[in-house]
C-alpha positions in Angstrom: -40.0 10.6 -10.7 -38.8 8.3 -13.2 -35.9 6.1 -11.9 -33.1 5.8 -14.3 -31.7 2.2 -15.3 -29.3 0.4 -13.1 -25.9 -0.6 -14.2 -23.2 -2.7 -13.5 -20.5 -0.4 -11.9 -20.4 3.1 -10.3 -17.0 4.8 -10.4 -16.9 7.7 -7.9 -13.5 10.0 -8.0 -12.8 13.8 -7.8 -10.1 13.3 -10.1 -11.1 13.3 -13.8 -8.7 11.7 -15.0 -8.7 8.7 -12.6 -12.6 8.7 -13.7 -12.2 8.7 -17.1 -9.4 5.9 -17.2 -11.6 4.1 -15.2 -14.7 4.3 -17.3 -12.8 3.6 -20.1 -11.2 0.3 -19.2 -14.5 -1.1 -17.6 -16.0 0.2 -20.4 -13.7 -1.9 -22.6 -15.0 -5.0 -20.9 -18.6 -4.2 -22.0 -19.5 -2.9 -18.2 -22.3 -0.4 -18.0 -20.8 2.6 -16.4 -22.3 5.6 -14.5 -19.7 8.1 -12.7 -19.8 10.7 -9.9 -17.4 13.0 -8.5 -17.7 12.8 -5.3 -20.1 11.0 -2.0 -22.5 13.5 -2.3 -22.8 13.3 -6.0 -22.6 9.0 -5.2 -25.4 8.9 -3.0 -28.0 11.1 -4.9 -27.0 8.8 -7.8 -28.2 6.0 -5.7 -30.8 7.1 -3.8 -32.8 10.1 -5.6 -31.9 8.7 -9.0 -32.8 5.3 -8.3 -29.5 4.1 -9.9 -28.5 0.8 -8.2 -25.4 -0.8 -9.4 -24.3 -4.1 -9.3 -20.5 -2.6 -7.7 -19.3 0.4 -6.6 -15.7 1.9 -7.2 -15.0 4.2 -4.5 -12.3 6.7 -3.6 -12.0 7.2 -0.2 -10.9 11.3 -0.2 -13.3 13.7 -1.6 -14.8 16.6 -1.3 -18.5 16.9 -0.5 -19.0 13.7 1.4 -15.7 11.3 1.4 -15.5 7.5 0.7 -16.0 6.6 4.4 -19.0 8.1 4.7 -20.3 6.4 1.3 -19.5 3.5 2.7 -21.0 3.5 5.9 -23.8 5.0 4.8 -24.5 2.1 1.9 -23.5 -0.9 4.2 -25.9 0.3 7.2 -29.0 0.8 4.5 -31.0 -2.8 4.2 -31.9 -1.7 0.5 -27.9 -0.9 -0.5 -25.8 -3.3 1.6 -25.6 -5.9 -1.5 -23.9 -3.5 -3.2 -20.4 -4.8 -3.8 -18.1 -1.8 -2.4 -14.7 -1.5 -3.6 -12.2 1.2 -1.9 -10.0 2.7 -4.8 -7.4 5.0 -3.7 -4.0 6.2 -2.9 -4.5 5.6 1.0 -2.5 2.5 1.1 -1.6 2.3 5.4 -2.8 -1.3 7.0 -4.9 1.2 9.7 -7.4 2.1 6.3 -7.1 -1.1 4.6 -8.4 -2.5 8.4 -11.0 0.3 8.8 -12.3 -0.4 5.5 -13.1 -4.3 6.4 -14.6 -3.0 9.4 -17.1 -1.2 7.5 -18.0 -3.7 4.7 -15.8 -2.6 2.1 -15.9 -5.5 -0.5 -12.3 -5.0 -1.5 -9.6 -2.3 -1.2 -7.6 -1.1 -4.8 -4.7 1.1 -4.4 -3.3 3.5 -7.3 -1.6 3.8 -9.3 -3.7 1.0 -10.4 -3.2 -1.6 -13.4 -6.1 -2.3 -15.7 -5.7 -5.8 -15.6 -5.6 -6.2 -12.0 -8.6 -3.7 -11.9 -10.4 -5.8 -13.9 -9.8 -9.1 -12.7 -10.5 -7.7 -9.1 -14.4 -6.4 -10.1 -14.6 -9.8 -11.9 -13.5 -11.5 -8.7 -16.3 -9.5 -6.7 -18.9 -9.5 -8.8 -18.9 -13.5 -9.1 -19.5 -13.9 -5.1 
C-alpha cells in the first residue's frame, strides 16, 4: 500500500463548518492541509494512510473516537509523539485545559476562535 504524502497540518472536527474555516485560513497561509471528521477517521489518516503531519488540530468532542483518545493514543506511540498536538474546542474549564497538559497536548485553542490568533498559535508550535 502506497503511503500518501505528509503535510503540514491535520484539522480534525465533526463540524463542517469549523473544518472548512479552518482549512481555509491555514490554507491562506500556504499550509498543506488534510482533514478528518472525527478520531477514528484521524487515526486511520495517520496510521493506515501513512499521512504524518507536521501538527495536528484537534477537537476534543467527537463521535467515533474523541480528541482524548487521539491524543493519548498519538503521544504514547514512539513513531507519533513528535507530532505537535493542538486541542481546538469549545471545552474551555481549567480541569480540560490541565488534562490536556497531562497528556501531551502541545497547546489548547478555544472557539470561537480568531484567525489571527489561530495562526500565530500553529506558527508558534511549529517553530519549537
Amino acid at each position: 500500500m502506497s503511503s500518501e504524502p505528509s503535510c503540514d497540518i491535520i484539522v480534525v472536527d465533526d463540524e463542517p463548518d469549523t473544518l472548512r474555516l479552518a482549512q481555509k485560513i491555514l490554507e491562506m497561509e500556504n499550509f498543506t492541509v488534510k482533514t478528518a471528521v472525527n478520531g477514528e477517521d484521524a487515526l486511520q489518516l495517520i496510521k493506515k494512510r501513512g499521512v504524518i503531519p507536521r501538527l495536528m488540530l484537534l477537537d476534543i468532542m467527537m463521535p467515533k473516537s474523541d480528541g482524548w483518545t487521539v491524543l493519548e493514543t498519538l503521544k504514547k506511540d514512539e513513531k507519533y509523539k513528535k507530532i505537535k498536538i493542538v486541542l481546538f474546542t469549545v471545552k474551555a474549564f481549567t480541569k480540560d485545559i490541565d488534562r490536556a497538559k497531562a497528556l501531551g497536548a502541545d497547546g489548547y485553542i478555544t472557539k470561537p476562535f480568531s484567525g489571527d490568533k489561530l495562526i500565530e498559535n500553529i506558527r508558534e508550535r511549529l517553530k519549537s
